[in-house]
N, CA, C and O of each residue as an XYZ file, in Angstrom:
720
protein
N     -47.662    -15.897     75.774
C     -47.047    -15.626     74.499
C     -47.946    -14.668     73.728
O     -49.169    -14.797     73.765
N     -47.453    -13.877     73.153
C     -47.927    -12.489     72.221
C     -48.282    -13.018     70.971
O     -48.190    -14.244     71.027
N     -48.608    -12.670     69.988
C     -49.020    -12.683     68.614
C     -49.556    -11.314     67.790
O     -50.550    -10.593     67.885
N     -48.348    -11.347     66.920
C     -48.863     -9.774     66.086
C     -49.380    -10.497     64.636
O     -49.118    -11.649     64.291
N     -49.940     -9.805     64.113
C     -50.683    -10.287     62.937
C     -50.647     -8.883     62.504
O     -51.048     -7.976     63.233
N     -50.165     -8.690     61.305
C     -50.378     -7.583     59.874
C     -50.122     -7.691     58.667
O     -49.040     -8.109     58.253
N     -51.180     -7.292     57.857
C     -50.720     -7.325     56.161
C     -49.757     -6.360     55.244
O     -49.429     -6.547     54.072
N     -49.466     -5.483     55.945
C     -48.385     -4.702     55.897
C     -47.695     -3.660     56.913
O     -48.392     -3.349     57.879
N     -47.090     -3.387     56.870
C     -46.203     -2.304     57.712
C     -46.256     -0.720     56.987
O     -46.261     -0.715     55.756
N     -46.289      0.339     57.549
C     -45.724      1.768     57.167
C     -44.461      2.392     57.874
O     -44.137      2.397     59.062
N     -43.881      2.893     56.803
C     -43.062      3.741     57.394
C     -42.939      5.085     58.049
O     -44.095      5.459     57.849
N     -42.255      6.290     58.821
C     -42.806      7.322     59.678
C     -43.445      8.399     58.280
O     -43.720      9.596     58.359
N     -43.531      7.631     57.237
C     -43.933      9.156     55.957
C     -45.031      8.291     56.204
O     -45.935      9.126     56.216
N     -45.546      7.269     56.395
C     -47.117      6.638     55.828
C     -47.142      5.423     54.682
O     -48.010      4.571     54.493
N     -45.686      5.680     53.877
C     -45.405      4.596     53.384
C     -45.652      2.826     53.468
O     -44.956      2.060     54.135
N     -46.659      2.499     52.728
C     -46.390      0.966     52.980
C     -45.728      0.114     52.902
O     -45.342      0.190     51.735
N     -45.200     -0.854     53.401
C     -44.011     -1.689     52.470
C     -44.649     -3.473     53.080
O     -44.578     -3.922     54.224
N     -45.096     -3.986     52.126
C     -45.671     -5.468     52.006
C     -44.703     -6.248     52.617
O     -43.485     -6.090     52.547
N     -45.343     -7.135     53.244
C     -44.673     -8.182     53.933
C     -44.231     -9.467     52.749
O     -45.002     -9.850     51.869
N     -42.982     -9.946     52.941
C     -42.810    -10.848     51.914
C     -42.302    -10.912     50.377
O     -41.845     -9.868     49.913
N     -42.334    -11.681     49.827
C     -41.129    -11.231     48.573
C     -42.687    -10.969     47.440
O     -43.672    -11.659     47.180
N     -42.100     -9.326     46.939
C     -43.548     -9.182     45.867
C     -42.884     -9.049     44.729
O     -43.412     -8.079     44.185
N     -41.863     -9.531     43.905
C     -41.608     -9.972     42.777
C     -40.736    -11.027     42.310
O     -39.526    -10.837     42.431
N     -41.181    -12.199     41.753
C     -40.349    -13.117     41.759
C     -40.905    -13.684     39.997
O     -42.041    -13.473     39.573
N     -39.698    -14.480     39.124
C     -39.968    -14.773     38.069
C     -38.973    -15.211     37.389
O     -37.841    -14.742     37.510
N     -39.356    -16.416     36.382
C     -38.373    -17.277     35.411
C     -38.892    -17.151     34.194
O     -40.028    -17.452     33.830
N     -37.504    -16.429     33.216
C     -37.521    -16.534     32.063
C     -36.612    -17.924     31.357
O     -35.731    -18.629     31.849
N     -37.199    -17.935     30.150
C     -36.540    -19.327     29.830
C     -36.296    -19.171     28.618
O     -37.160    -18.581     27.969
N     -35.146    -19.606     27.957
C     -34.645    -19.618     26.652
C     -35.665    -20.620     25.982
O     -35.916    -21.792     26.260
N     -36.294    -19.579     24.773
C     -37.226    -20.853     24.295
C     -36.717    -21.023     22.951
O     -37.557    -21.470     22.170
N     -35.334    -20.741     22.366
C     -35.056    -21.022     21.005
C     -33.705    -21.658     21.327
O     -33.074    -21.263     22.307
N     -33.180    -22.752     20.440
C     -31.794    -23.072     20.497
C     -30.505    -21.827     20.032
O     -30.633    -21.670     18.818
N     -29.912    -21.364     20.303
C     -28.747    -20.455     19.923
C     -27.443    -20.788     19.191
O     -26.577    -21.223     19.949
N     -27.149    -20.707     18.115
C     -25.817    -21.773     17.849
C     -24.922    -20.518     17.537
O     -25.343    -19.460     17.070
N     -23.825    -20.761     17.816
C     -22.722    -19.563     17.419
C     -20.998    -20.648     17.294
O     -20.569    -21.511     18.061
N     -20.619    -20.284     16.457
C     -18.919    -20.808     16.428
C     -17.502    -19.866     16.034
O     -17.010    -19.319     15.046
N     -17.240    -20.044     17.323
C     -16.134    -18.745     17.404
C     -16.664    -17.361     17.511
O     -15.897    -16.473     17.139
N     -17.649    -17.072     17.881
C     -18.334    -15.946     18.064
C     -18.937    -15.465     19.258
O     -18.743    -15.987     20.356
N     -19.837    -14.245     19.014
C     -20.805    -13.898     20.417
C     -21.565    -13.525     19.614
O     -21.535    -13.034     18.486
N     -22.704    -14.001     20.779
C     -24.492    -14.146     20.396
C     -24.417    -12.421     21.330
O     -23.763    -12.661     22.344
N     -24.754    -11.169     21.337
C     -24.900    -10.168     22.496
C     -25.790     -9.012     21.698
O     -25.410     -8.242     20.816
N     -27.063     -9.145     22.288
C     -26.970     -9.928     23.226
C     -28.498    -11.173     22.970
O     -29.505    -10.895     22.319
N     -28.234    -12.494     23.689
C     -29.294    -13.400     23.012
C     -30.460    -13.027     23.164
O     -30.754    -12.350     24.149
N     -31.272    -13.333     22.350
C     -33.130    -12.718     22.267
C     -33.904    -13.555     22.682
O     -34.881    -13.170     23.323
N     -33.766    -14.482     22.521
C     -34.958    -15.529     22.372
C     -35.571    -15.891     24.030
O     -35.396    -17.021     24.485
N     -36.188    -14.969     24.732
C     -36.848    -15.291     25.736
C     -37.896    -15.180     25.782
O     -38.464    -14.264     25.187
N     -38.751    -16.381     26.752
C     -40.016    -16.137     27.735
C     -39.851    -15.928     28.720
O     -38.824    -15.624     29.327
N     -41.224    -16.115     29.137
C     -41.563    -15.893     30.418
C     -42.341    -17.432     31.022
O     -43.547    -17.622     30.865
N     -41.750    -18.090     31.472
C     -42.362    -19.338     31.638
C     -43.310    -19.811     32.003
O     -43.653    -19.639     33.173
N     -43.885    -20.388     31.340
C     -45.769    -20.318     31.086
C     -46.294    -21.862     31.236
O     -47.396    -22.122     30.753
N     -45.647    -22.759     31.800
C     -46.369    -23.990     32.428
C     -47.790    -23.665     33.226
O     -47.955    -22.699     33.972
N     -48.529    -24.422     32.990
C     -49.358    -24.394     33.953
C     -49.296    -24.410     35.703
O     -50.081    -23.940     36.526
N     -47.897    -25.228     35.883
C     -47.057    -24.966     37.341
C     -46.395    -23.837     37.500
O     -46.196    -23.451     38.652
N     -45.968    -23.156     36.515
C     -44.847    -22.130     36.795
C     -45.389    -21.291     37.564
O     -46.527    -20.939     37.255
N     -44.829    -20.763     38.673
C     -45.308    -19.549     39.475
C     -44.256    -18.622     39.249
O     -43.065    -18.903     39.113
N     -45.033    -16.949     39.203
C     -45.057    -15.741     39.209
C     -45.548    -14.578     40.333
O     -46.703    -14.517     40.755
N     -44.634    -13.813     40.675
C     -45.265    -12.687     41.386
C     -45.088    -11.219     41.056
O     -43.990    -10.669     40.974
N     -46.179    -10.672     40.886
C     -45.848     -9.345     40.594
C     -46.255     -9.529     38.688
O     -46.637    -10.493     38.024
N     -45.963     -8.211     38.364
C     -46.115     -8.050     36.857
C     -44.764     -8.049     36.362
O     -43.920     -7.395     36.976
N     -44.443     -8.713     35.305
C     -43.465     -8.819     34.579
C     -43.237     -8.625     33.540
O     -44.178     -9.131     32.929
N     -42.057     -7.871     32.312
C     -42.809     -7.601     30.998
C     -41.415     -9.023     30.349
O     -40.332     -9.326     30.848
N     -41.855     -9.356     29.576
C     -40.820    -10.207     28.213
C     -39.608     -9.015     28.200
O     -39.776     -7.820     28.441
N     -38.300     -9.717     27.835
C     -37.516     -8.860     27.641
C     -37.138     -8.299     26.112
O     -36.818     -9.175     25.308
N     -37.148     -6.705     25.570
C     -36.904     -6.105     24.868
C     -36.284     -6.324     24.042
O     -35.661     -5.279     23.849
N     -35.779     -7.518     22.856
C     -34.737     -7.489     21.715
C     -33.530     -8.125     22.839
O     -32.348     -8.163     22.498
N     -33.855     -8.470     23.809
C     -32.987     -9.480     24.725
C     -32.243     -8.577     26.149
O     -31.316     -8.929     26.878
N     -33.163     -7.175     26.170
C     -32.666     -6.692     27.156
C     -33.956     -6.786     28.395
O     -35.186     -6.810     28.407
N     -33.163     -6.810     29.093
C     -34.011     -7.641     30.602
C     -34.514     -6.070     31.450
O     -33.585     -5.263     31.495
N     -35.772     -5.603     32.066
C     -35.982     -4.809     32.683
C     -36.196     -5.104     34.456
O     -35.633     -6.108     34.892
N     -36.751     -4.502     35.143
C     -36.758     -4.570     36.725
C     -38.560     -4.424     36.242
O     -38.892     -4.363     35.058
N     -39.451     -4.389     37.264
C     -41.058     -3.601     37.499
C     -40.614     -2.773     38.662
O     -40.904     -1.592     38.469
N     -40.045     -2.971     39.742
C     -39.545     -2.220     40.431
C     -37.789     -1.985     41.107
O     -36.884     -2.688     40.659
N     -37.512     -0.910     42.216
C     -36.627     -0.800     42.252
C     -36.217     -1.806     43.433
O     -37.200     -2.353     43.934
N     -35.118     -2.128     43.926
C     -35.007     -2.833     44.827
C     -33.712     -3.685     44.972
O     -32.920     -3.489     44.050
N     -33.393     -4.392     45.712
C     -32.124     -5.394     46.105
C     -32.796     -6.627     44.964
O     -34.017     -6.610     45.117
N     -32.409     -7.632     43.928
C     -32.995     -8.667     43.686
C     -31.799     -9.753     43.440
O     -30.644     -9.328     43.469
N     -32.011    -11.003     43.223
C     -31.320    -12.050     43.793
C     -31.370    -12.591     42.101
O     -32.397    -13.085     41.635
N     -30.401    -12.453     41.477
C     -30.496    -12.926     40.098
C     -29.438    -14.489     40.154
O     -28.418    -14.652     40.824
N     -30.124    -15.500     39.190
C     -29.237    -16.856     39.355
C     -29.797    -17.272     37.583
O     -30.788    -17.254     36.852
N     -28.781    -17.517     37.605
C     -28.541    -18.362     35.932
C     -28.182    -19.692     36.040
O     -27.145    -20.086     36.574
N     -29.062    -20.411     35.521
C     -28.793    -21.955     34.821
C     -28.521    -22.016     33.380
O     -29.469    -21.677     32.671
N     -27.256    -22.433     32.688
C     -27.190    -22.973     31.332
C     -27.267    -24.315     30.856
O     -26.833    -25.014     31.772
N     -27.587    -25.010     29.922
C     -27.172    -25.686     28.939
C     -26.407    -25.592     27.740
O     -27.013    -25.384     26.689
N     -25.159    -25.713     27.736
C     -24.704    -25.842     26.460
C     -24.118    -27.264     25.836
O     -23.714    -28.204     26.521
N     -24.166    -27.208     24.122
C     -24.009    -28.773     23.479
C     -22.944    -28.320     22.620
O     -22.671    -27.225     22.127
N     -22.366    -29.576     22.573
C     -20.981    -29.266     20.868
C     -21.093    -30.308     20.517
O     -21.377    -31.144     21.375
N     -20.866    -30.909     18.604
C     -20.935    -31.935     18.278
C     -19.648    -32.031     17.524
O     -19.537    -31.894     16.306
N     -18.992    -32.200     18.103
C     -17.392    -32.292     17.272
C     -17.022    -33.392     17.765
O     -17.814    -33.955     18.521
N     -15.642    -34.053     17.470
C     -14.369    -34.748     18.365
C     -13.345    -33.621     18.686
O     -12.280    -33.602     18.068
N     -13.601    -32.766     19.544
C     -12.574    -31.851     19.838
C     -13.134    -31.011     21.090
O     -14.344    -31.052     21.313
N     -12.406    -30.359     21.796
C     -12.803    -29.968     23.141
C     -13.071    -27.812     22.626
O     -12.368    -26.974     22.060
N     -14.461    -27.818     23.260
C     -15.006    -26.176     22.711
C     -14.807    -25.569     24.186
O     -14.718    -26.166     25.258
N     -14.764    -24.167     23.896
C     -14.648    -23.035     25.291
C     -15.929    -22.513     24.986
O     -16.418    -22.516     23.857
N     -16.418    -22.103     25.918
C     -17.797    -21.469     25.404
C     -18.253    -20.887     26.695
O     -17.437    -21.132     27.584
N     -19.429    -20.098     27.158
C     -19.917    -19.801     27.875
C     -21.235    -18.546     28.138
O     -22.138    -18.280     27.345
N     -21.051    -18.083     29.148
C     -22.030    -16.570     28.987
C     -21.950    -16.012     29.938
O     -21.777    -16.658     30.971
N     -22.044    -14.575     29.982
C     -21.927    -13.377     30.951
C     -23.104    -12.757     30.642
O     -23.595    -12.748     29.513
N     -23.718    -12.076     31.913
C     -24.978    -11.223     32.281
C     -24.095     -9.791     32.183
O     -23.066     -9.848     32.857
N     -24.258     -8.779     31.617
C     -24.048     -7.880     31.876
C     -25.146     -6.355     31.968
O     -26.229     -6.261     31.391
N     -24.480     -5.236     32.879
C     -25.537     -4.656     33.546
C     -25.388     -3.221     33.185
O     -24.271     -2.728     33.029
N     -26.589     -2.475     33.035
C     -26.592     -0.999     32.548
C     -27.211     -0.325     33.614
O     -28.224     -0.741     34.177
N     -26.470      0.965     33.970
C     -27.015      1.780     34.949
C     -27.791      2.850     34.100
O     -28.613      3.626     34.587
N     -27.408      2.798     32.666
C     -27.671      4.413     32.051
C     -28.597      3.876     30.376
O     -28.304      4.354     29.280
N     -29.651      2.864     30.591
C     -29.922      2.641     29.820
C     -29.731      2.102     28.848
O     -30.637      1.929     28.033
N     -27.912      1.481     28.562
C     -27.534      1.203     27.534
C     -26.361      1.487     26.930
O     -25.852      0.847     26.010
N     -25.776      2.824     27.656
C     -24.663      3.710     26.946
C     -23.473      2.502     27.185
O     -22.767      2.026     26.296
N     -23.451      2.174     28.497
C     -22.541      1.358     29.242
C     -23.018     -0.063     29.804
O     -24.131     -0.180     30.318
N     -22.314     -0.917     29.711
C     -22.529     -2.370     29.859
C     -21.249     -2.737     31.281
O     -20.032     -2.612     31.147
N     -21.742     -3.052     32.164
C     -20.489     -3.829     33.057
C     -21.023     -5.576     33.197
O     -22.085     -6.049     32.792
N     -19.671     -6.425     34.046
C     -19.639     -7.669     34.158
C     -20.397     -7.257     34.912
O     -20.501     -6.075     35.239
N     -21.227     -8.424     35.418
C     -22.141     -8.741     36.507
C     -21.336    -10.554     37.574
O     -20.803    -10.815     38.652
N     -21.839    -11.365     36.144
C     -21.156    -12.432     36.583
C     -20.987    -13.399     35.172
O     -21.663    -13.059     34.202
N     -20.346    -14.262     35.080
C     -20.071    -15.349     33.954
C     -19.852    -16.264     34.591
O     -19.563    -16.413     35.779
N     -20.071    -17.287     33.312
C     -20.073    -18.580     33.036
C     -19.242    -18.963     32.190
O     -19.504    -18.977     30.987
N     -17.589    -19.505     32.911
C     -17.003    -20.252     31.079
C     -16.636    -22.054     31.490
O     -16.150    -22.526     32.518
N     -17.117    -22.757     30.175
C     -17.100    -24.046     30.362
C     -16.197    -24.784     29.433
O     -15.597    -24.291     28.477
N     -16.170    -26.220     29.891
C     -15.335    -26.584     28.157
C     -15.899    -28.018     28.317
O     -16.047    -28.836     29.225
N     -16.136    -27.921     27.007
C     -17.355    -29.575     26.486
C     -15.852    -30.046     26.299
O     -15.087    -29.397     25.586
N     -15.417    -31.296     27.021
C     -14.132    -32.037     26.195
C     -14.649    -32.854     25.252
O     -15.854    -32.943     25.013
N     -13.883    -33.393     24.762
C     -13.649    -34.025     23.486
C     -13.839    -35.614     24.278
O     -13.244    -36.105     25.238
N     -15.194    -36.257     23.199
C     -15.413    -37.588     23.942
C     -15.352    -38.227     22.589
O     -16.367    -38.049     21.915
N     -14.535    -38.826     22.116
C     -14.480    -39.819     20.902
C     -15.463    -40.343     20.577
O     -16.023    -41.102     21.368
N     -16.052    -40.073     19.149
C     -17.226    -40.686     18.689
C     -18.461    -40.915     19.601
O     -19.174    -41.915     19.517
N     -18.672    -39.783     20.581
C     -20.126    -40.109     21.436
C     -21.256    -39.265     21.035
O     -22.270    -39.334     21.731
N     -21.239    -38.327     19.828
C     -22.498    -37.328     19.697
C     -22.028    -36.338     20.092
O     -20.855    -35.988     20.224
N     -23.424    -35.616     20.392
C     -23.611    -34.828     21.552
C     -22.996    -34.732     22.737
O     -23.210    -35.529     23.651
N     -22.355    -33.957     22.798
C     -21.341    -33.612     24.306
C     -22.170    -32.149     25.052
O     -22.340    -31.192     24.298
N     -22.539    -32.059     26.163
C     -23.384    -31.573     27.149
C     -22.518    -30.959     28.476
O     -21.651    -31.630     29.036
N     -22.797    -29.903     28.796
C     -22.174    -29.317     29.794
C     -23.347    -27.783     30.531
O     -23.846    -26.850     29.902
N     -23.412    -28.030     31.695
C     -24.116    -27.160     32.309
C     -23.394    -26.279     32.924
O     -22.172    -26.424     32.930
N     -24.047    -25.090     33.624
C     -23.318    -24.232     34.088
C     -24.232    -23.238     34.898
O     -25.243    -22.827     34.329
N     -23.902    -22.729     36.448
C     -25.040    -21.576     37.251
C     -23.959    -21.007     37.883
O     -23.032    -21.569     38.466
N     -24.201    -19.664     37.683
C     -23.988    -18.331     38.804
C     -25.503    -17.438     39.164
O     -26.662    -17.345     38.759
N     -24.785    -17.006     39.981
C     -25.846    -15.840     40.543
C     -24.923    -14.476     41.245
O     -23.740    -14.163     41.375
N     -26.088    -13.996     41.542
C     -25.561    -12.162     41.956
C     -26.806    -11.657     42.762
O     -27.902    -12.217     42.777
N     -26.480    -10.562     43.398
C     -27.262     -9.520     44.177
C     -27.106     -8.600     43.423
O     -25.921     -8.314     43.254
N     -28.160     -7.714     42.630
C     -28.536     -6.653     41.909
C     -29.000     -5.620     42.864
O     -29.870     -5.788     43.719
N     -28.472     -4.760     42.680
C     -28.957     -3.164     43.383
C     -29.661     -2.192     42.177
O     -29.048     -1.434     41.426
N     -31.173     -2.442     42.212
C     -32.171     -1.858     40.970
C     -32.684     -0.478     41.656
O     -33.715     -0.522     42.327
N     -31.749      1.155     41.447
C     -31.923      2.268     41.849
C     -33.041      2.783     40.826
O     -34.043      3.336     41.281
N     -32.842      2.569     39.153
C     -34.295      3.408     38.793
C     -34.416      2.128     37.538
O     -33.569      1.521     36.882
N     -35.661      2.096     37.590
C     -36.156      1.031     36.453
C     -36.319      1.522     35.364
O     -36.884      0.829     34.517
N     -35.876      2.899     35.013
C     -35.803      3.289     33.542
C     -34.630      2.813     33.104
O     -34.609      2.131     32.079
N     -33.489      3.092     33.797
C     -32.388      3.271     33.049
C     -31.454      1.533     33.644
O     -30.494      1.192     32.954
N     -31.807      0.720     34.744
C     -31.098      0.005     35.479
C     -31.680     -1.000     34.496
O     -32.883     -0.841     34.286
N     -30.925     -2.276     33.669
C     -31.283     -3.274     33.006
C     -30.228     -4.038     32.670
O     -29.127     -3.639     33.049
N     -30.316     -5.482     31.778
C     -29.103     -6.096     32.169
C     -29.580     -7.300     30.859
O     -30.778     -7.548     30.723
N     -28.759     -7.841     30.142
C     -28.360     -8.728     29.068
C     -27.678     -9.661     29.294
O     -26.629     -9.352     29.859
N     -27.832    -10.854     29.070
C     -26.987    -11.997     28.633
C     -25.940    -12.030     27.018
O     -26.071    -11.540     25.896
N     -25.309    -12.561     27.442
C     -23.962    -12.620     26.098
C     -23.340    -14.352     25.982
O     -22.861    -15.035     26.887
N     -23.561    -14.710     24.548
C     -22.981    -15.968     24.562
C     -21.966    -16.052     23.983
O     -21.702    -15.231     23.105
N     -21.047    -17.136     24.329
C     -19.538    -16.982     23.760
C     -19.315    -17.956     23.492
O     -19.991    -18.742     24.154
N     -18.220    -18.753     22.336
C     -17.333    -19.665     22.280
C     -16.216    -19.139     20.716
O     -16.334    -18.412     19.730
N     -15.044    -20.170     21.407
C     -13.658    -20.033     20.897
C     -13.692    -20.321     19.608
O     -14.873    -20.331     19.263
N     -12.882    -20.598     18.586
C     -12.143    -21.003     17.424
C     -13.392    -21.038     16.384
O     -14.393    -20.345     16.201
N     -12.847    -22.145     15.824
C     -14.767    -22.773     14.944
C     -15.293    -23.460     15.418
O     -16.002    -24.185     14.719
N     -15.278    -23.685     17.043
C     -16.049    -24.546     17.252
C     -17.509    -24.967     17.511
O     -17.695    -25.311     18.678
N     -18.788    -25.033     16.562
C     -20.135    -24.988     16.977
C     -20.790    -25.606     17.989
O     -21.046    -26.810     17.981
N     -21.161    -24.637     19.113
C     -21.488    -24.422     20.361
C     -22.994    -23.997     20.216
O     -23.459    -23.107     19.504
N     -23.596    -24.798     21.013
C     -25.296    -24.694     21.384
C     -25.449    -23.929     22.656
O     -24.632    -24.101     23.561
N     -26.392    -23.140     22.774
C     -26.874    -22.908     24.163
C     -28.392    -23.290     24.250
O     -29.146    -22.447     23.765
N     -28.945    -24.357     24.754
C     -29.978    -24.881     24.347
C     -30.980    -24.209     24.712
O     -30.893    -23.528     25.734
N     -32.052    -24.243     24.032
C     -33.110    -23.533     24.552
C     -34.530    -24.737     24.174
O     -34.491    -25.743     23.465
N     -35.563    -24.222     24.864
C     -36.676    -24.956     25.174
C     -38.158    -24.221     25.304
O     -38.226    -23.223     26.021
N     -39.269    -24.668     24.666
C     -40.394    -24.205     24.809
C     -41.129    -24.764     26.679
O     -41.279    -23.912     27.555
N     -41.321    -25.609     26.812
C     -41.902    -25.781     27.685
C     -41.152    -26.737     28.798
O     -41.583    -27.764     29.324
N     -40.104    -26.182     28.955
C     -38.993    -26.669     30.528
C     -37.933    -25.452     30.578
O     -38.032    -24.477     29.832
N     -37.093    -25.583     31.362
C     -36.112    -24.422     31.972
C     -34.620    -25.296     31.358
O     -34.231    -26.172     32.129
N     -33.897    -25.139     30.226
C     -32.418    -25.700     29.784
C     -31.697    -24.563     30.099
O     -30.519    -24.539     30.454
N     -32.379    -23.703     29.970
C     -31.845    -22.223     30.526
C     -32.605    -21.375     30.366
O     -33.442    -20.984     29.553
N     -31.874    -20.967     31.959
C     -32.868    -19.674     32.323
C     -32.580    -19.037     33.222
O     -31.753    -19.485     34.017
N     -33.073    -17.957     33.388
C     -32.892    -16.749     34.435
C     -33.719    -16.430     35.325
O     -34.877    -16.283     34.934
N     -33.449    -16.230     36.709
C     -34.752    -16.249     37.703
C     -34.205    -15.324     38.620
O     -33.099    -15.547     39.113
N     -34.952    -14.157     38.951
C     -34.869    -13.027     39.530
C     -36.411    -13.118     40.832
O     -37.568    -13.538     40.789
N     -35.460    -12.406     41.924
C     -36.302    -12.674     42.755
C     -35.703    -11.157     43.599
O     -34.529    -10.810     43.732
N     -36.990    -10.428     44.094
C     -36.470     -9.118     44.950
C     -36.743     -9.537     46.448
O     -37.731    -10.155     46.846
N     -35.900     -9.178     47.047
C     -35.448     -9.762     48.309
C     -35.757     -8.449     49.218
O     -35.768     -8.478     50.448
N     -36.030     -7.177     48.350
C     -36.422     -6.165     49.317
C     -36.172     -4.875     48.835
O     -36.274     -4.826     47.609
N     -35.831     -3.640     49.456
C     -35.788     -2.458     49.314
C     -34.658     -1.980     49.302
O     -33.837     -2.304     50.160
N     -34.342     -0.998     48.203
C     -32.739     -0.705     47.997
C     -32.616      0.261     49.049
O     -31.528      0.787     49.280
């Protein structure tokens, strides 16, 4: 039996390309969001999750007034977890969509969403409903390729998207899977 051993590979220009996934990272809503009958777009309140467990690869920057950047270009594996709360006796629509800019900003497309509905639980509080999608991102230039979250709900009904200092109620976790 053979055995190859290397810390990276080149390509026929000389190019290196690292073995293994070299950017991976979770941002986390660290403020509560409340909106009724409205949209939050796009929401701000992120970290970069900073447990003493949390692992990171690669350099990462905080996102911009709530717009999300790449460090590099590449295929990456984006997945969303929510929390959202309503305190009514009545059933809320609510949810959130990632949406994505090729041109910096001019233009916004769907990526993927989330829509939920807290029903109506007679006199119990707090009514709770979670929610995850994900997507494959194709990141061609990291100037202009970036992407936002948007929160939504129907009528008047006051809708939470919870957020948290030190756990994940929601959050976003991007991981590059390789080379575009």
């Amino acid at each position: 039996m053979s055995t190859l051993k290397v810390n990276t590979m080149q390509d026929t220009s000389g190019n290196a390309h690292p073995l293994g996934i070299t950017h991976a990272v979770t941002y986390r809503l660290n403020a509560t969001e409340e909106i009724s009958g409205s949209i939050i777009d796009p929401v701000t309140s992120w970290e970069i999750a900073d447990n003493s467990f949390d692992g990171k690869i690669g350099t990462w920057s905080a996102p911009s007034s709530g717009i999300f950047s790449f460090p590099a270009t590449g295929i990456y594996a984006l997945s969303v977890d929510i929390m959202m709360l309503h305190l009514n006796d009545s059933n809320a629509w609510c949810g959130i969509s990632i949406k994505m800019t090729t041109d910096n900003g001019s233009n916004y497309s769907d990526v993927c969403e989330i829509q939920n509905q807290i029903v109506e639980a007679s006199g119990s509080g707090w009514q709770y409903t979670t929610g995850h999608t994900q997507a494959i991102i194709d990141v061609t230039n990291t100037s202009t390729d970036k992407f936002k979250m948007r929160f939504f709900s129907d009528g008047n009904e006051s809708v939470r998207l919870q957020g948290e200092t030190n756990r994940n109620a929601t959050s976003i976790k991007l991981i590059r899977l390789g080379d575009t």
